[in-house]
C-alpha positions, 0 to 999 in steps of 0.5 A: 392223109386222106380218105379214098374217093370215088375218083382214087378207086381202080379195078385190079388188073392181072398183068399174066392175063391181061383181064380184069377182075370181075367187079360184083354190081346189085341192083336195085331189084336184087340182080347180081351181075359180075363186069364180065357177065359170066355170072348172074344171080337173081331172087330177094336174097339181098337185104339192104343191097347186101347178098347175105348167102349164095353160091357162085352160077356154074362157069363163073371166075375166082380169084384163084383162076387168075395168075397173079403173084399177089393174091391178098391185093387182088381181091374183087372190088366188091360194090353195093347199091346200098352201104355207107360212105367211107366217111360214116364207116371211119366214124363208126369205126373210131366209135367203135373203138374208143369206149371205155377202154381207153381210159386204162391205156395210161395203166399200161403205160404204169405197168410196162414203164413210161417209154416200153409203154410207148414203144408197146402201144405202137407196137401192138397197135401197128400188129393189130392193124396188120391182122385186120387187114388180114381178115378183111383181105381173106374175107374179100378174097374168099367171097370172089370165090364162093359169090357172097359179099358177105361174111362174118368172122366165123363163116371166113373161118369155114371157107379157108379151110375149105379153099385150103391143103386138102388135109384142112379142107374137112376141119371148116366147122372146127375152125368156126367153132374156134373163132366163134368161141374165141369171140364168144369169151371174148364178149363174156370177159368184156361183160365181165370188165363192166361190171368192175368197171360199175362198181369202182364208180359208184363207189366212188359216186356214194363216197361223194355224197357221203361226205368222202366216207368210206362206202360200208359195201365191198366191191363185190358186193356192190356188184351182187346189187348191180346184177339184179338191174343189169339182168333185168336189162339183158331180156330187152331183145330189141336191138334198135332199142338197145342200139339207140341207147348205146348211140347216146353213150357215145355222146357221153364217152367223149365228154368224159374224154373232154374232161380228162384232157382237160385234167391232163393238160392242167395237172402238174405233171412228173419228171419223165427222169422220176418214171420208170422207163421199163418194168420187167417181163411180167410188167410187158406181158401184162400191159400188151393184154390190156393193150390188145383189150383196149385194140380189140376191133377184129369183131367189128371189122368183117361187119363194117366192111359188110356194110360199106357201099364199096368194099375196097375202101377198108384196104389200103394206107388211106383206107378206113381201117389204116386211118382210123387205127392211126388215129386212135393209136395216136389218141392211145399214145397222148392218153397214156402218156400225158395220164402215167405222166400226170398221175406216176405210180397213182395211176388206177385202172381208168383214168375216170377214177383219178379225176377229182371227186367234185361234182362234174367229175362225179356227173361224168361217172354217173354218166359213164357208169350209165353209158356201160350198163347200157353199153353191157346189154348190146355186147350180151346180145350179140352173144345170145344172137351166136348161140341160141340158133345152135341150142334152139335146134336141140330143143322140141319143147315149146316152153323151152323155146320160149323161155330159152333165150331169157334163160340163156341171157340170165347164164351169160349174166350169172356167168360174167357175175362169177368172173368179175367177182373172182378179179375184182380190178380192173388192173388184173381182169382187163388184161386177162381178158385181153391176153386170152381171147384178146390175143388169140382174135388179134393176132394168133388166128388172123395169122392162121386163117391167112396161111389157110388162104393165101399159103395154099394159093401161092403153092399151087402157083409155085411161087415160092418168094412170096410163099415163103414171105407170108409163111415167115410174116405169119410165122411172127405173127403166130409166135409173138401172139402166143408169147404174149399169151402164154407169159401174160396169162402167167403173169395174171395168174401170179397177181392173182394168187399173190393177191398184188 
């Protein structure tokens, strides 16, 4: 397995035509120029040799004009002058991917049994890679047309229904809205999980250094405390202090990770034949939320290939995304695995809260729990960066305009507050965030947005092969992640009320 080089890349060619795809090349100065020199677009609109938003000149090609049989792997092969190597994108990927979630992989594996949990895990995992693709095909796809190298989730989500069936090419700001949403919920809920996350850890730091003594505070009151400084933190709203802070998480991310292969591998482990080898339904739809949790990488995929030197290198079996989901499903497999077999029915939320209380496991909690709290304020401005454009709009007082944005990130913190407080366990919260807005981003409206492109473009062909191979590709898609949704948030419900 290898990544794609400079020397593996090829541009598509179009058998029906025999012309070649137009490739998009930026030069230094700002200058757009397709292969074919039909179109040209000029001005300092590029930032760091991006095109952040243009229309395509009059008398330019799209991807649509040409007679292919298959659109999705006849995309443009966008270029910049300006971007990352292959290379940086599949670490920042992997980076990106591995966090603090991959510690509750072995409670999956607790939750669906020891080989469901497996099976599940390539399963979700292999599902996950799929959709992402998806984007990443319709995202490049949908720029051929429009002339914009760049798109995020959202804006992709506008530009299929406006280059779909007639009757969805009105509903472009509905489908934003959706995905945004979808995308919005799903960050609070993250928020969320790092409060439960910080407070099972310092309890457990306290009980170190109080002799093993039980903490005289609950969880959620724990979290009450740790609000306070987290809100403080969320009014920093310079990204390139918060980006460096979170840098150095990923340093401490992998030394906890060190530390619990170490334990793993030196533990005694139990008998496969003691374990349960599947639970039950509610068990599976459970685990697939926290799976899909721990996957969640579809709100960094349009972004990292915005920022790649050569957009082709996401796509393909050696490209970033196939090489970075296969590796990470393959860490998943052995964390999960080797922590359910370590562990048995003991197993806890994350794996940290197994590990010894001595004190370079106590270290490496501090370490993690600092590592979060930092983490927590990148992820809330994110948030605040989505919606304070829309809401800034509707005000005219200055005052609220200056104070707006701190009084929006002190909402978002209160309201990621309220949901830890009522789930307070990470076995419970780290799935319904995943079943919910996890499953709708992985699987349900990746599966949708690629009907929107490339069902349409397969009608006006008339090829009704490869027409119905992608209605019934996405139609599996479509129906597994409401399965999953529906039975795993019923399932959530039932924990909850039942208090297990």
């Amino acid at each position: 397995m290898h990544l794609k080089t400079d020397s593996d890349r090829t541009r598509a060619n179009y058998s029906s035509t025999a012309e070649t795809l137009p490739m998009i090349e930026i030069s230094e100065d700002g200058t757009a120029t397709t292969s074919n020199g039909i179109a040209t677009i000029t001005g300092n609109d590029y930032a760091n040799g991006t095109v952040k938003s243009r229309k395509k000149s009059a008398g330019s090609i799209s991807a649509t004009e040409e007679n292919t049989a298959r659109p999705d792997d006849k995309v443009a092969a966008i270029q910049r002058t300006k971007g990352t190597s292959a290379t940086s994108g599949l670490l920042n990927f992997i980076c990106g991917m591995i966090g603090p979630g991959c510690f509750s992989v072995a409670a999956s594996f607790k939750l669906a049994g020891l080989w469901a949990g497996m099976g599940l895990l390539f399963l979700m995992g292999g599902l996950s890679l799929i959709s992402m693709h998806k984007i990443v095909r319709c995202s490049q796809y949908l720029a051929t047309i429009i002339g914009d190298q760049t798109l995020d989730y959202g804006d992709m989500a506008n530009e299929a229904c406006k280059h779909s069936f007639s009757k969805f090419r009105r509903h472009g700001k509905i489908a934003k809205w959706i995905v945004n949403g979808s995308l919005l919920t799903f960050q609070l809920g993250v928020l969320s999980v790092c409060f439960v996350f910080v407070s099972d850890h310092i309890i457990e730091i306290v009980q170190y250094f109080n002799n093993d003594k039980p903490v005289p505070l609950s969880s959620q009151e724990i979290m009450l405390i740790y609000f306070f400084p987290q809100l403080l933190l969320s009014f920093i709203g310079n990204i390139k202090l918060i980006t460096y802070l979170s840098l150095a998480g990923n340093f401490i991310i992998f030394t906890a990770i060190a530390l619990i292969i170490k334990e793993l591998l030196t533990h005694t482990h139990y008998n496969s034949s003691d374990l349960p080898w599947i639970t039950d339904l509610n068990g599976i739809s459970l685990s697939a939320g926290a799976l899909i949790y721990s996957f969640e990488g579809q709100a960094m995929v349009l972004p990292l290939e915005n920022s790649l030197r050569h957009g082709e290198d996401m796509r393909g079996f050696t490209g970033v995304l196939s090489t970075a989901m296969n590796l990470v499903i393959l860490f998943y497999a052995f964390l999960g695995f080797f922590g359910y077999l370590t562990f048995g029915s003991e197993t806890l939320g994350s794996l940290t809260l197994n590990l010894p209380n001595n004190l370079i496991s106590v270290i490496v909690k501090i370490l993690l729990t600092t590592k979060v709290f930092v983490g927590s304020a990148l992820q809330l401005y994110v948030i605040v960066e989505m919606l304070w454009p829309i809401i800034s709009q509707r005000l005219e007082r200055k005052w609220l305009l200056k104070l707006g944005p701190y009084l929006l990130r002190a909402a978002l913190t209160l309201f990621s507050l309220c949901l830890a407080i009522s789930v307070p366990n990470l076995v419970n919260i780290i799935p319904l965030v995943g079943i919910t807005s996890g499953m709708l981003l992985s699987l349900i409206l990746p599966s949708c947005l690629d009907s929107l492109v490339f069902l349409y473009y397969l009608h006006k062909k008339g090829d009704k092969f490869w027409f119905y191979a992608k209605l019934i590709e996405n139609t599996i898609l479509f129906v597994l992640g409401w399965f999953f949704l529906v039975t795993g948030l019923q399932s959530t419900i039932q924990q909850l009320v039942h208090g297990s």
